[in-house]
C-alpha positions, 0 to 999 in steps of 0.5 A: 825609178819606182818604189821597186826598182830603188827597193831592188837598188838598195838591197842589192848596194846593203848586200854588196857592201856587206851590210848586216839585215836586221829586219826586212819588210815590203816597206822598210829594211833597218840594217847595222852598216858595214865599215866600209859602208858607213864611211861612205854615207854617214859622212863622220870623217872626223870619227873614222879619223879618231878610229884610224889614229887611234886603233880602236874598235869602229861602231857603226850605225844603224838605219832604218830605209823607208820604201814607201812612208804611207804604209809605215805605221806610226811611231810614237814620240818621246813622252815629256814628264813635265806635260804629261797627264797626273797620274800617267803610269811611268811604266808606259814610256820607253826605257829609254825614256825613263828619267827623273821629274826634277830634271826634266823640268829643268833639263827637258827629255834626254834624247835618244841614241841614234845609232851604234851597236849596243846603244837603246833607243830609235834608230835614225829613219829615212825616206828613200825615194827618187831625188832623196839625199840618201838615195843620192849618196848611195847611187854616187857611192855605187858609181865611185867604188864600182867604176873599175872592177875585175870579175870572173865567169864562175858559173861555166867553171862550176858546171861545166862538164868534166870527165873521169879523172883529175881536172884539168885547168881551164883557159880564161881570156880577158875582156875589157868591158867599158859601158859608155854614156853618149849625150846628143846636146842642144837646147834639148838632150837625148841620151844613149848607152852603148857597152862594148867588150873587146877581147884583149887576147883575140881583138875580137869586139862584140856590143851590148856586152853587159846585157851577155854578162847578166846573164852570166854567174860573175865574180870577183873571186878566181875559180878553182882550176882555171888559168888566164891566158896572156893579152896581146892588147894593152888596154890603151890599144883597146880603148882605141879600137872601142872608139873607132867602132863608136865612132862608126856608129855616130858617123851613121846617125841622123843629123837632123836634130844638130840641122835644126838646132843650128837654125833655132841658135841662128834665130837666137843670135838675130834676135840678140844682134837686133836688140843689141847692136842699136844700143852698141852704136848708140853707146860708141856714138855718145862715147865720140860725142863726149870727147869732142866735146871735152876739149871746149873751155866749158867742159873743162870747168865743168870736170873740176867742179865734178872733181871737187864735188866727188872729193867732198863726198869722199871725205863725208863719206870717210869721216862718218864711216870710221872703220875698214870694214864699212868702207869696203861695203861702200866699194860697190862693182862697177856694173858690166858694160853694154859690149860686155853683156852682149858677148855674155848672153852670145856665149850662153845662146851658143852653149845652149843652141850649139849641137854637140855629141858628148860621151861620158864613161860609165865604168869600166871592167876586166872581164874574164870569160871562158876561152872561146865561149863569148 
């Protein structure tokens, strides 16, 4: 994404989410957030806990979301009295600023308010860009609140043409509309979108959907003289019919891509086996050799001597590390054994090589659309 397209997204979530503008340039937007949107991004839930037990009155904050921080100008920074020049003028520090010498030799600069309706001082201030935390939040709370919506044409009920006399209701039929991601995995990963729409009063199926509905006036609200006709579909049957068809549609891909990945796991796992089996038989054939040879005299003398020296060292260990905790420091995990890593590093060659299709919903609407018109 680029400084535009993120400028567009913001804008787009701030207005949808019903945020007050305060000051809007090419570089920067500052805006008081709405309640709905500081619950989502300020992350304070032990304040709108307070305000939902108590009743009172929310305050929201203020932001200032920064496009492109080469061309914002610069800021200047609280103005401390204990280092600055003699003879300063107090006038020229912010208001906000203003306190008294003694104190601040003591106490420092008080900060300032960051946020609120009625409050003075900077606003809090953040980069929005591609990979920025806020940036993030916001795309994960457009997903979250966005991700089953009901919407109406209301551009065709506005303008359609109407003869002499009262109006007559106008027929609605429902759609849904579900915008899917399809991911063609292995060691790489390439990714699709399909949008389909399926009428729930006819059955009938049409593809890229959403691109129909961009360029349609759409609205939650329900327009004035119209009426819904009924659904013969439930929405489980209509799903179904969507994956019948996306099915179809994957049936006639080319599977080159899953042929080679295949080949390149099978590469993967000879190369594991040739490094690893010769250790697995070493390892079994040492493992036989030491229970022959555990039923020789010798071996048995050997085992209690180990033994001993092993409850010698416990008790060192016990009588200079008194508490429990220490103790439980010493109790380091045994290490995986050979077989153990082998069926490890197997699993991550096979969900890293392995072809798969995955699909993924994006979201998903009930879309109603003139009747006949789509």
């Amino acid at each position: 994404m680029n400084t535009q397209q993120i400028e567009n997204f913001v804008m787009r979530y701030l207005e949808s989410m019903e945020c007050q503008v305060m000051e809007k340039t090419p570089v920067y937007v500052t805006v008081k957030l709405s309640e709905q949107a500081d619950r989502a991004l300020t992350n304070r839930p032990y304040y709108w806990g307070f305000v939902d037990r108590t009743g009172a009155e929310p305050e929201t904050m203020r932001f200032t979301f920064v496009f492109d921080p080469a061309k914002l100008p610069p800021e200047r920074g609280p103005v401390s009295y204990v280092t600055a020049p003699v003879g300063q003028p107090s006038g020229s520090a912010a208001p906000d600023q203003v306190q008294d010498p003694i104190m601040g030799r003591y106490f420092g600069v008080a900060p300032a308010f960051t946020g609120g309706g009625g409050g003075i001082g900077r606003i809090p201030r953040e980069n929005v860009h591609y990979g920025s935390p806020r940036l993030e939040s916001m795309m994960q709370a457009a997903a979250e609140q966005g991700r089953f919506v009901s919407l109406f044409d209301q551009g065709y009920a506005e303008h359609r043409p109407v003869s002499r006399g009262p109006k007559r209701s106008l027929a609605y039929e429902p759609w849904l509309m579900l915008n899917l991601k399809v991911e063609f995995a292995c060691d790489l990963k390439r990714e699709e979108i399909h949008s389909f729409g399926i009428s729930l009063h006819s059955g009938h199926l049409a593809e890229q959907f959403m691109e129909q509905l961009q360029q349609r006036d759409m609205s939650p609200k329900l327009p004035n003289h119209v009426h819904t006709v009924p659904s013969r579909f439930t929405f489980e049957q209509g799903v179904l019919l969507i994956e019948d068809q996306l099915k179809q549609h994957l049936q006639d891909i080319d599977l080159a891509w899953a042929i080679e990945a295949s080949e390149r796991l099978e590469e993967e796992l000879d190369r594991l086996d040739a490094y690893y089996i010769p250790l697995l038989k070493q390892e079994q054939e040492a493992k036989a050799a030491g229970i022959s040879q555990e039923k020789t005299p010798q071996a048995g003398a050997a085992r209690k001597a180990a033994k001993n020296k092993d409850a010698m060292v416990n008790l060192n260990l016990s009588t200079s590390f008194d508490s429990k905790e220490n103790q439980e420091e010493l109790d380091v995990p045994s290490m995986m054994s050979l077989e153990e890593q082998y069926n490890m590093r197997r699993q991550e060659l096979e969900w890293q090589f392995e072809p798969r299709i995955e699909v993924h919903l994006i979201n998903a609407a009930l879309v109603h659309l003139p009747y006949g018109q789509s």
